[in-house]
N, C-alpha and C positions, 0 to 999 in steps of 0.2 A: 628552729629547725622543724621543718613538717613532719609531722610522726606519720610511721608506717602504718599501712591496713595490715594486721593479723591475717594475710592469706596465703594459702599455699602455691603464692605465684612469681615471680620477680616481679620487685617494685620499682619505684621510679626514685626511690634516696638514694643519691651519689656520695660517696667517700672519697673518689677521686671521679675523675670523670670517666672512667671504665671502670668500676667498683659498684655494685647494687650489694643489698641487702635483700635476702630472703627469706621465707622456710626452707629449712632443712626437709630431707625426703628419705624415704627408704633407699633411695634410688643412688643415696649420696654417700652412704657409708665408706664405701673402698677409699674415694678421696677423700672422705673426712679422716678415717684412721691414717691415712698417710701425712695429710697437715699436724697432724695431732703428736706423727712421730717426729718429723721437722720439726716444729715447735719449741718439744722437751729438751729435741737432742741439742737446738739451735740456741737455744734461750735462758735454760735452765742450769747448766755446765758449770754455770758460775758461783752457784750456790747450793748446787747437790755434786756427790761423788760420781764415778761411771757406772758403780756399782747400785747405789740407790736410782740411776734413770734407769737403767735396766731392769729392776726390780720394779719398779713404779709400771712401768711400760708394760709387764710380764701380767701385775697384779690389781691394780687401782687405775691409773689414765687408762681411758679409750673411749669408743662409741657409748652413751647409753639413749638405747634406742627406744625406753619408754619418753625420754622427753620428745624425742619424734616425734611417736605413735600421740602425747598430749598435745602438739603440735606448738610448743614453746621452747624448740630451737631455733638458732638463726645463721644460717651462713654469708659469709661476705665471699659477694663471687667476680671474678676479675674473669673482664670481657675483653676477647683478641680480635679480631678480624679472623685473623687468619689460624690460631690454633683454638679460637670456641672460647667454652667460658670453662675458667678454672676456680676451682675453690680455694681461698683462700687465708678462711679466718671462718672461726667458730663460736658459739657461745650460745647460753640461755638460759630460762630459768623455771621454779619447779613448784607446784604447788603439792609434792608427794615430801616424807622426813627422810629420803637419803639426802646425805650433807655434799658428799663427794662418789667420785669410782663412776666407771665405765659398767658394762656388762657382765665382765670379769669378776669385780669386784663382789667380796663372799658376803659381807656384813652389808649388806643394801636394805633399804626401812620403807619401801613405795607403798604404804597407807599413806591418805592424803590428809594433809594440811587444814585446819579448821580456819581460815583467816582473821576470825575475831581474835584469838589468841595466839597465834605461830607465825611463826618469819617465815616469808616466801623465800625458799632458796636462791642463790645464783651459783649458775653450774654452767662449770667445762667448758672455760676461756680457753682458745686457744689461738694464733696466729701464726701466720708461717713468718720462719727468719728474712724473707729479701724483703716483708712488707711492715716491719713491726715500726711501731710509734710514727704512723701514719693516721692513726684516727681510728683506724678499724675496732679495736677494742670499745674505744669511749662509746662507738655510735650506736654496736649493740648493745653496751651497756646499754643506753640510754634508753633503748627501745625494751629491754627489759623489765627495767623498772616502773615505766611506761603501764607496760602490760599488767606487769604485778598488782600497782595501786590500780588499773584497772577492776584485776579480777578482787579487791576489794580487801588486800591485805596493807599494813601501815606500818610491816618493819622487814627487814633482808637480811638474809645471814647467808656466809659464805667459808670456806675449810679453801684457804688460799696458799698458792704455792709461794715459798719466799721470795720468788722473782715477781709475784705479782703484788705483794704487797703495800710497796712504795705508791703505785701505780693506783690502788684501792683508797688508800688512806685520800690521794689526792680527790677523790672522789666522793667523798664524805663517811666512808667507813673507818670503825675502830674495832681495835683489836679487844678481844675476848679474851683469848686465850691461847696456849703452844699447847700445841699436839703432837704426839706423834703416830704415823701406819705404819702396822708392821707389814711386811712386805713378803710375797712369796720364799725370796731367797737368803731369808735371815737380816733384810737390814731391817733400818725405820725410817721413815720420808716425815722430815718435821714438818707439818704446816703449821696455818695460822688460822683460827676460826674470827671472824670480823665482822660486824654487824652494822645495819645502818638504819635509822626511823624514816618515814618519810615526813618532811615539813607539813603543818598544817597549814590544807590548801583556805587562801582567802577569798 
């Protein structure tokens, strides 16, 4: 698979044949916090209460707009003819110690990451429900990781939600450890923290 240019422009990687791969912009947040709600409410249902999405959505999921401003987010943007380009999928990764959470989120850690020693994060998968297990996730994975052993780190850690889990493991991450966030409105949102090395290269 051709890897991406790291630029702040639409590229030429296809997911489907109206589907690119880009940076995320400031420009992008309203559509992104709206994928982000689709998403939870679309995806997540199965494995959390209405009351923990709610809660999650109030206090932890959303935009966080330092990984923008670091420019190591990536949106998948679904091209129309005739209604433009829609955003459709989200995700990226972090070389600062928040694990998880949006902007919202009160317990956020943005000192950054030493990479001789610290896992590069991966943060704030997201996909909309008409497009999911089409590829879109794997392929910004992929370009994450990409990045990450680029900027010169050799492990990833992640605070995964339980709908993503299955979907990580296939990917070569293992579980750490259960968690749980407390939540604005009294619940707890269990995740899972999950890590991954990267292979040494030959």
């Amino acid at each position: 698979m051709q890897k991406l240019e790291w630029l702040p422009k639409r590229t030429t990687a296809v997911v489907a044949t109206n589907i690119y791969i880009r940076k995320a912009t400031a420009a992008d947040v309203p559509q992104l916090r709206e994928v982000i709600e689709a998403s939870v409410r679309g995806l997540q249902a199965e494995d959390y209460s209405p009351a923990q999405i709610e809660g999650a959505l109030q206090s932890v999921y959303g935009v966080d707009s330092q990984l923008i401003a670091d420019g190591t987010y990536l949106v998948a943007e679904m091209l129309d003819s005739k209604k433009g380009a829609e955003i459709v999928g989200c995700g990226g990764w972090s070389r600062r110690k928040t694990l998880y959470g949006g902007d919202q989120y009160a317990a956020r850690r943005d000192s950054l990451l030493n990479p001789v020693h610290d896992a590069a994060k991966i943060r704030a998968f997201f996909v909309h429900p008409k497009l999911a297990r089409r590829g879109i996730g794997s392929l910004i994975l992929e370009e994450c990781e990409n990045a990450a052993r680029d900027a010169g780190f050799t492990r990833l850690e992640m605070g995964a939600t339980l709908s993503g889990v299955e979907f990580y493991k296939s990917k070569g991450y293992a579980v750490l450890e259960n968690l749980e966030v407390p939540l604005g409105n009294g619940e707890r949102l269990p995740i899972v923290r999950m890590a991954k090395r990267f292979a040494p290269e030959i």
